[in-house]
Biopython code that builds the backbone (N, CA, C, O; Angstrom):
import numpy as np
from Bio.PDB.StructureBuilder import StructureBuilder

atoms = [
    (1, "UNK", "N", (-42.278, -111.377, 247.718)),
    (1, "UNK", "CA", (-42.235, -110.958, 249.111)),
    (1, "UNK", "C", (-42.988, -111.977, 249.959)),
    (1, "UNK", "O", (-44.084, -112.471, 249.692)),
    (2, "UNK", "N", (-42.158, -112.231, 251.116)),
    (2, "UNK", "CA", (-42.903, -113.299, 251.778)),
    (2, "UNK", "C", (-43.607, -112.575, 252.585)),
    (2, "UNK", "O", (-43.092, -111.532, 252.987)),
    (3, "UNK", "N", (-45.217, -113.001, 253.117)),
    (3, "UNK", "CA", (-45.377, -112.116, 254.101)),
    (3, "UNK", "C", (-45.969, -112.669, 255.548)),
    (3, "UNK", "O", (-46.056, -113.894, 255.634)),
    (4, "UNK", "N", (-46.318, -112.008, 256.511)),
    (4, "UNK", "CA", (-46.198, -112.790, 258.223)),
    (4, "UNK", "C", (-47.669, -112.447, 258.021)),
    (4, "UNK", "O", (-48.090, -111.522, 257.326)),
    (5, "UNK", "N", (-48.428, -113.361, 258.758)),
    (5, "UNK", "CA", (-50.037, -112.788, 259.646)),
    (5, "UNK", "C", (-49.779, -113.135, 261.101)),
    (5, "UNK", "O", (-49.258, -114.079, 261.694)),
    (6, "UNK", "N", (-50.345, -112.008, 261.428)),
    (6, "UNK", "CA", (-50.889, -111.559, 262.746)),
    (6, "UNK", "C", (-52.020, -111.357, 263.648)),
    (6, "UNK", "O", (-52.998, -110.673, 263.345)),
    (7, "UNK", "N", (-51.893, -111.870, 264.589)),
    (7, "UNK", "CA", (-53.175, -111.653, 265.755)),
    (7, "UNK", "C", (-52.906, -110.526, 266.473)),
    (7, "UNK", "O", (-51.754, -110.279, 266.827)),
    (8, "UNK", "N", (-53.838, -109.799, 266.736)),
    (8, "UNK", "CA", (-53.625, -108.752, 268.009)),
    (8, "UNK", "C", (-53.839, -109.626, 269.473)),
    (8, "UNK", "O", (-54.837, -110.275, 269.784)),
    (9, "UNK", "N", (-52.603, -109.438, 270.257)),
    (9, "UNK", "CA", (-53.240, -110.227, 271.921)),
    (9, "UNK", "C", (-54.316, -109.126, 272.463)),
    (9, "UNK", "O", (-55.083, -109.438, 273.375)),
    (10, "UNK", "N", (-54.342, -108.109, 272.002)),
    (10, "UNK", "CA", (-55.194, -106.717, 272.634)),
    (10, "UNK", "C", (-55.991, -106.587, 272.079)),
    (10, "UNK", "O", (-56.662, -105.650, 272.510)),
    (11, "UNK", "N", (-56.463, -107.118, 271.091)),
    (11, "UNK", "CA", (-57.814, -107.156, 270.425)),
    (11, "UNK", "C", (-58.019, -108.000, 269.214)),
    (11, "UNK", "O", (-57.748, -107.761, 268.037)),
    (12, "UNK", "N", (-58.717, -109.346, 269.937)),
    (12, "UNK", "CA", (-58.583, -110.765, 269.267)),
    (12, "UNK", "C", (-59.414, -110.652, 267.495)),
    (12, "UNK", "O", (-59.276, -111.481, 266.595)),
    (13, "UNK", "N", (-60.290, -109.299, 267.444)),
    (13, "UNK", "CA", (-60.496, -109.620, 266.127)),
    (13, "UNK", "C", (-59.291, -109.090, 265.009)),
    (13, "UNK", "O", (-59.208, -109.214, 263.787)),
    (14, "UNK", "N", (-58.453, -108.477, 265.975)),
    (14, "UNK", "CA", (-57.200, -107.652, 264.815)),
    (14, "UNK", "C", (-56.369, -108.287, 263.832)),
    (14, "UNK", "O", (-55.609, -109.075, 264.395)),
    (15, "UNK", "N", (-56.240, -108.264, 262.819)),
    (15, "UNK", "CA", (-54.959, -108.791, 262.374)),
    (15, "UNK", "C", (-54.439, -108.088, 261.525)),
    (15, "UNK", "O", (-55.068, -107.114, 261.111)),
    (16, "UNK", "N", (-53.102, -108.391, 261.009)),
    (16, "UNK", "CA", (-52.662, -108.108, 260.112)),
    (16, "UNK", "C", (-50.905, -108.810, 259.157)),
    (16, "UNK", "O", (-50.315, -109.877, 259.329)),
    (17, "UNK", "N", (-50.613, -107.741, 258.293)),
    (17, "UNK", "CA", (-50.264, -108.763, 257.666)),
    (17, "UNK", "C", (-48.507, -107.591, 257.480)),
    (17, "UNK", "O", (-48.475, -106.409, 257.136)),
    (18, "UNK", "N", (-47.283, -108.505, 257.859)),
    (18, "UNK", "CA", (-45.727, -107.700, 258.085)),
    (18, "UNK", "C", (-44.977, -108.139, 257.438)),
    (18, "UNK", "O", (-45.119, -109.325, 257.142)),
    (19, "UNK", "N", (-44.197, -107.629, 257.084)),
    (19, "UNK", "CA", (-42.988, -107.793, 255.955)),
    (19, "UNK", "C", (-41.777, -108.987, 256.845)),
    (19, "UNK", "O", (-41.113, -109.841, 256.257)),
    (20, "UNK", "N", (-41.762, -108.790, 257.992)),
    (20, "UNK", "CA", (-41.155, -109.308, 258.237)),
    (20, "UNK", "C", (-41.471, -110.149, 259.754)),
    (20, "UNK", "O", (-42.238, -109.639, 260.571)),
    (21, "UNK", "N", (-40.766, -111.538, 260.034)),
    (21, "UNK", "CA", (-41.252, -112.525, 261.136)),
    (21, "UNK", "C", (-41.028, -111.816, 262.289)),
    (21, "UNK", "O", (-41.094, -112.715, 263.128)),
    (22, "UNK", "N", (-40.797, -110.757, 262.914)),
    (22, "UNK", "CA", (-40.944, -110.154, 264.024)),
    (22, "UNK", "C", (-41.992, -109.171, 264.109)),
    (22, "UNK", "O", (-42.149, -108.545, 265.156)),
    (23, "UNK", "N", (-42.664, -108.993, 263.184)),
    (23, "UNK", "CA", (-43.551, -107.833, 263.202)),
    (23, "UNK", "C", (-42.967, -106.532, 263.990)),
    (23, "UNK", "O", (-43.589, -106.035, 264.929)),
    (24, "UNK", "N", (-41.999, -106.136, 263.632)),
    (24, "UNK", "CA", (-41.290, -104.790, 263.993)),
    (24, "UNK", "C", (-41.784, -103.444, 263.623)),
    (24, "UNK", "O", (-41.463, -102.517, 264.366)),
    (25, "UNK", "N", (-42.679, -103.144, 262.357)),
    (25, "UNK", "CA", (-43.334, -102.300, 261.751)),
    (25, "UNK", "C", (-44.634, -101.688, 262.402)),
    (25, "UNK", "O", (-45.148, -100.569, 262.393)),
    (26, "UNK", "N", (-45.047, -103.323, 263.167)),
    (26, "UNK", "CA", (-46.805, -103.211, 263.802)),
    (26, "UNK", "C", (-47.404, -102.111, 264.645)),
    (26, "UNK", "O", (-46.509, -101.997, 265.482)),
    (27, "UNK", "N", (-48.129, -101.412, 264.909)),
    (27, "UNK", "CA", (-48.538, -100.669, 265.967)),
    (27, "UNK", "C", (-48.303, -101.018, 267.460)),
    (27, "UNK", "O", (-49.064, -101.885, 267.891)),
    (28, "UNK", "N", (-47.747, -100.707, 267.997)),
    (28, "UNK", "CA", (-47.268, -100.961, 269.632)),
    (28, "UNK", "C", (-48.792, -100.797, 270.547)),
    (28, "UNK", "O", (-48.967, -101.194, 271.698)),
    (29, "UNK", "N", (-49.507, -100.299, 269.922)),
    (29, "UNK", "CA", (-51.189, -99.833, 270.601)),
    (29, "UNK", "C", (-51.960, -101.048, 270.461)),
    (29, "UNK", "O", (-52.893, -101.246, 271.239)),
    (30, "UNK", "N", (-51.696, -101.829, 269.616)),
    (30, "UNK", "CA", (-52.621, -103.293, 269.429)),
    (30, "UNK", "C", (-51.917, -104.561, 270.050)),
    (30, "UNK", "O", (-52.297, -105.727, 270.157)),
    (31, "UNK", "N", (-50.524, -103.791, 270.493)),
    (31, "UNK", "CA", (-49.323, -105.330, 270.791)),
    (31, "UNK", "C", (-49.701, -105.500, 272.334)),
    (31, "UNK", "O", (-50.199, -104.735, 273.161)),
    (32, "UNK", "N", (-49.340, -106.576, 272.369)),
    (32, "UNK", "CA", (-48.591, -107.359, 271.954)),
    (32, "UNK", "C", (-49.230, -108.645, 270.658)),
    (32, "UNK", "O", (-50.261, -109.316, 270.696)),
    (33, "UNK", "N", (-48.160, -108.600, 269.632)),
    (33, "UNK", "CA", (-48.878, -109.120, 268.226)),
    (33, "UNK", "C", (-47.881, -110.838, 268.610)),
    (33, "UNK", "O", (-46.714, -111.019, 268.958)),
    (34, "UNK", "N", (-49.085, -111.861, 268.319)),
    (34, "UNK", "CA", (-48.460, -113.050, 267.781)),
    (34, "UNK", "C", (-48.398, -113.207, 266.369)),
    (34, "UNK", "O", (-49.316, -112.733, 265.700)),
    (35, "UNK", "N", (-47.191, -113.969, 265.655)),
    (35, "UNK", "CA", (-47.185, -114.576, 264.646)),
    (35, "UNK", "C", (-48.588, -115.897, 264.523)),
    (35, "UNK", "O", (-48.924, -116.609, 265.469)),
    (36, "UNK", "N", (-49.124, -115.934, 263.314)),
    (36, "UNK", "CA", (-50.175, -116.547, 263.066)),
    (36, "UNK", "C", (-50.122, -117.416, 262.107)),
    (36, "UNK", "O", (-50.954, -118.323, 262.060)),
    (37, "UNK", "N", (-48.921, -117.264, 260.977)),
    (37, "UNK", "CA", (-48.402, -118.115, 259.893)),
    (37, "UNK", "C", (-47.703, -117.166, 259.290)),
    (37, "UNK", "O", (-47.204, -116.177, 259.827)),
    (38, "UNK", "N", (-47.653, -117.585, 257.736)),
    (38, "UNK", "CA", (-46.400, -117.389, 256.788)),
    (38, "UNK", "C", (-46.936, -117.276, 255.492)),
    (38, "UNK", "O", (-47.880, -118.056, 255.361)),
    (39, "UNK", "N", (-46.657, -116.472, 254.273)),
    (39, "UNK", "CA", (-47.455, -117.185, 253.409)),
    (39, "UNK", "C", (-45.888, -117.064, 252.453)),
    (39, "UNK", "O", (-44.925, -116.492, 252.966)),
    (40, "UNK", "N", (-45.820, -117.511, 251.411)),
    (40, "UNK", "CA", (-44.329, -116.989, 250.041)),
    (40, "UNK", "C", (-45.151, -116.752, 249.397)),
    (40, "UNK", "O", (-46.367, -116.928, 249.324)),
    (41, "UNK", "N", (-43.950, -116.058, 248.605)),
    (41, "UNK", "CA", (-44.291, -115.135, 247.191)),
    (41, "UNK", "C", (-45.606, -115.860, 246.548)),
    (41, "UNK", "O", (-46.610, -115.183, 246.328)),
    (42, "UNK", "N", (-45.572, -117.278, 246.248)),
    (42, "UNK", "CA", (-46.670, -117.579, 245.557)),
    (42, "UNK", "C", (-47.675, -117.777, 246.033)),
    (42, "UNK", "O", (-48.652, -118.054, 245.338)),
    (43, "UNK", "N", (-47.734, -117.690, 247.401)),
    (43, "UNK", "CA", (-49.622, -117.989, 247.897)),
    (43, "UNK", "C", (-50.355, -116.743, 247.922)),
    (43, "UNK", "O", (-49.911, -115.597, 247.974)),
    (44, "UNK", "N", (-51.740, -117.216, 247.871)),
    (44, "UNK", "CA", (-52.775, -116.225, 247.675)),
    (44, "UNK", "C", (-52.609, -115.811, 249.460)),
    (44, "UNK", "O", (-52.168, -116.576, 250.318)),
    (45, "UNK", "N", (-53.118, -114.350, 249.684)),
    (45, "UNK", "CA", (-53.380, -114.126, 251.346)),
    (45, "UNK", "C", (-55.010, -114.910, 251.325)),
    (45, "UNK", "O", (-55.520, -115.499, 250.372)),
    (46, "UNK", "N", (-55.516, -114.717, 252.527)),
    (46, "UNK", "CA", (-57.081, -115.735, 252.904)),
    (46, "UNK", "C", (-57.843, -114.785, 252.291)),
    (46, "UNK", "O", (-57.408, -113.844, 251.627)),
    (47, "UNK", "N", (-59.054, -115.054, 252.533)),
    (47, "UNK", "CA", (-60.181, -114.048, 252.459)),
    (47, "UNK", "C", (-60.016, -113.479, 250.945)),
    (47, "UNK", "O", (-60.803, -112.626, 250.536)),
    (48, "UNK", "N", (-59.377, -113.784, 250.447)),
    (48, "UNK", "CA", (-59.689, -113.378, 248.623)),
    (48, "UNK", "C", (-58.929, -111.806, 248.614)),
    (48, "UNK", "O", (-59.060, -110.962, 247.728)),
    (49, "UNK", "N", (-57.989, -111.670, 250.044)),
    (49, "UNK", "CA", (-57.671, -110.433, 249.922)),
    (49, "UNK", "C", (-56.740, -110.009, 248.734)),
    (49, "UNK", "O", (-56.076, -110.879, 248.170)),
    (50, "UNK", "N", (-56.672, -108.745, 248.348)),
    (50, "UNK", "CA", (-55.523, -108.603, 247.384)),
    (50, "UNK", "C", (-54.168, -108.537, 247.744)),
    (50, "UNK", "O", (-53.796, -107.868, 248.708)),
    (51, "UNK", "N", (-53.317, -109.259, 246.954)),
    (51, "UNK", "CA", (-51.803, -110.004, 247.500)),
    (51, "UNK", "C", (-50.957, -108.195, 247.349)),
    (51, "UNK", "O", (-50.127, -107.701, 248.113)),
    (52, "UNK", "N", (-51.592, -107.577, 246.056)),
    (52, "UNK", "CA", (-50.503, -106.423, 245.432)),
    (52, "UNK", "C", (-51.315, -105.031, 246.356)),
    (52, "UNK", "O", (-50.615, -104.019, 246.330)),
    (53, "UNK", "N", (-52.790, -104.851, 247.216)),
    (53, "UNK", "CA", (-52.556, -103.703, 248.141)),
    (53, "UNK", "C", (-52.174, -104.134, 248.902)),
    (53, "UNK", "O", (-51.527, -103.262, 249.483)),
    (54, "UNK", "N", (-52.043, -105.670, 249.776)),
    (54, "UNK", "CA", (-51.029, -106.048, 251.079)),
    (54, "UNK", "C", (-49.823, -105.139, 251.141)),
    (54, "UNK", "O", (-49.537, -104.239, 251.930)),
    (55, "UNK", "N", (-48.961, -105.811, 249.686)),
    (55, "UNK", "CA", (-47.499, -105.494, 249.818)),
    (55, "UNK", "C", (-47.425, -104.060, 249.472)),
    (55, "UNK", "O", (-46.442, -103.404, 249.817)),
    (56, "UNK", "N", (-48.262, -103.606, 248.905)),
    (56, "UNK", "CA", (-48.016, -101.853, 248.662)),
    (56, "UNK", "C", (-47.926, -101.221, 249.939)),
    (56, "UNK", "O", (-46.980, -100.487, 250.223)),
    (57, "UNK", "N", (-48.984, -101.502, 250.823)),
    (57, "UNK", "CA", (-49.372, -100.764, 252.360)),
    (57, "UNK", "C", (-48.043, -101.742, 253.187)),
    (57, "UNK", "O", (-48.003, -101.263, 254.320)),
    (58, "UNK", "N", (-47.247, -102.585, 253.117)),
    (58, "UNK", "CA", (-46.204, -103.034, 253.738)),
    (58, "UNK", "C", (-45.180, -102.051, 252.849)),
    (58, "UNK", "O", (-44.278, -101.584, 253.544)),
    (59, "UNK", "N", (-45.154, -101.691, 251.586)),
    (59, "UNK", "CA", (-44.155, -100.786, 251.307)),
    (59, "UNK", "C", (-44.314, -99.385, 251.979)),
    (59, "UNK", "O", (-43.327, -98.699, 252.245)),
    (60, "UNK", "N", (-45.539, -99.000, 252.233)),
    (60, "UNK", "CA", (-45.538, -97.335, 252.613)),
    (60, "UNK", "C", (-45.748, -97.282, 254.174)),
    (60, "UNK", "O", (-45.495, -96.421, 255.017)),
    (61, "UNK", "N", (-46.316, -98.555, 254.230)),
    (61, "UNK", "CA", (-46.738, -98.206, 256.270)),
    (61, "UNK", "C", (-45.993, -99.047, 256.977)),
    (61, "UNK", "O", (-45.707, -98.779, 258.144)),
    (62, "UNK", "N", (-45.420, -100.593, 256.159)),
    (62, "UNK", "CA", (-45.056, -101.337, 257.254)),
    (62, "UNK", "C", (-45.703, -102.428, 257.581)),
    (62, "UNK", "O", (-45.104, -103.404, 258.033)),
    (63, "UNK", "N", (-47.107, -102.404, 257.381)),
    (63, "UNK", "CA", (-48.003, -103.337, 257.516)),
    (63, "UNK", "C", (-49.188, -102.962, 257.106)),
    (63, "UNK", "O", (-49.456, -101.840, 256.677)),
    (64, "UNK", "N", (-50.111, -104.083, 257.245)),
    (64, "UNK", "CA", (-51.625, -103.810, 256.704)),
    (64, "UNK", "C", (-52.307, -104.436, 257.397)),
    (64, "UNK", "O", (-52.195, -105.656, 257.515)),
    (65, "UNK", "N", (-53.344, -103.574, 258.134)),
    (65, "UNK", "CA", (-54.442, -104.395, 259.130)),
    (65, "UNK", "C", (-55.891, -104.424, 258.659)),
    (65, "UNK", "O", (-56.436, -103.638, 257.884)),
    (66, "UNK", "N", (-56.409, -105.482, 259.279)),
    (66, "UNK", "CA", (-57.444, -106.229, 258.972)),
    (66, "UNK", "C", (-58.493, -106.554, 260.500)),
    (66, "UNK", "O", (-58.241, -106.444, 261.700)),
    (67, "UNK", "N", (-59.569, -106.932, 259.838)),
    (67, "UNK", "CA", (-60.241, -107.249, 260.770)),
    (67, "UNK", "C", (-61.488, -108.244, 260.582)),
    (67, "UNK", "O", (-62.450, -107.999, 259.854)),
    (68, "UNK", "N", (-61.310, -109.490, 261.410)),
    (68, "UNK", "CA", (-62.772, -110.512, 261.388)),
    (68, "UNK", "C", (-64.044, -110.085, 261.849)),
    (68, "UNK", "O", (-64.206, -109.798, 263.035)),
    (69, "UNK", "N", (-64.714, -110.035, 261.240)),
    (69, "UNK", "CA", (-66.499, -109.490, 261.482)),
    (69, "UNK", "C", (-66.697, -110.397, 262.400)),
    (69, "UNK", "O", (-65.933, -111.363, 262.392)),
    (70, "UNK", "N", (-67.681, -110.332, 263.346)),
    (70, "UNK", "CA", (-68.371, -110.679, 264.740)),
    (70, "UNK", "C", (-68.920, -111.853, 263.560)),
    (70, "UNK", "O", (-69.199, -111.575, 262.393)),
    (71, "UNK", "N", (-68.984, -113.019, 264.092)),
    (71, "UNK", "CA", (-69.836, -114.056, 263.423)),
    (71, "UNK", "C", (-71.203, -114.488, 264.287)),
    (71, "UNK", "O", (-71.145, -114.905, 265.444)),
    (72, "UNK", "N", (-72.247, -114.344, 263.647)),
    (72, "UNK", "CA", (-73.376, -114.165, 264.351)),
    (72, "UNK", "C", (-74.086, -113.201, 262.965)),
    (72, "UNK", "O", (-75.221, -112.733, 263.056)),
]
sb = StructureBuilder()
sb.init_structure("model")
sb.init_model(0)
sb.init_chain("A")
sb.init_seg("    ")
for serial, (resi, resn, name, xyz) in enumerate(atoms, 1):
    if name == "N":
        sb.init_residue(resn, " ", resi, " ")
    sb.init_atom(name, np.array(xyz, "f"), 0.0, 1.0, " ", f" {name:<3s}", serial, name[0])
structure = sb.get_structure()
């Protein structure tokens, strides 16, 4: 499964991660969502996240959101 990352324009620490390059699944409450990259089947996601709860929570919800800690 290839999968999309996402920025929230409505709340810059949001992201997350869609089954598909339109992010059609995403919450309409955090959108408007930009595309952020791409990853295929064989790349790891960042952050050491796990690749197999990504795609599970893209099988049952659609997507999977995330969030960058305040750096400081």
């Amino acid at each position: 499964m290839r999968l999309f990352m996402f920025t929230s324009q409505a709340k810059e620490d949001l992201h997350a991660f869609a089954g598909d390059e339109s992010g059609s699944k995403l919450p309409a409450k955090y959108g408007p969502w930009g595309l952020t990259g791409t990853l295929s089947s064989r790349e790891a996601p960042p952050h050491k996240f796990s690749r197999r709860a990504i795609e599970q929570a893209i099988s049952t919800e659609g997507f999977q959101l995330w969030r960058m800690k305040a750096k400081g």
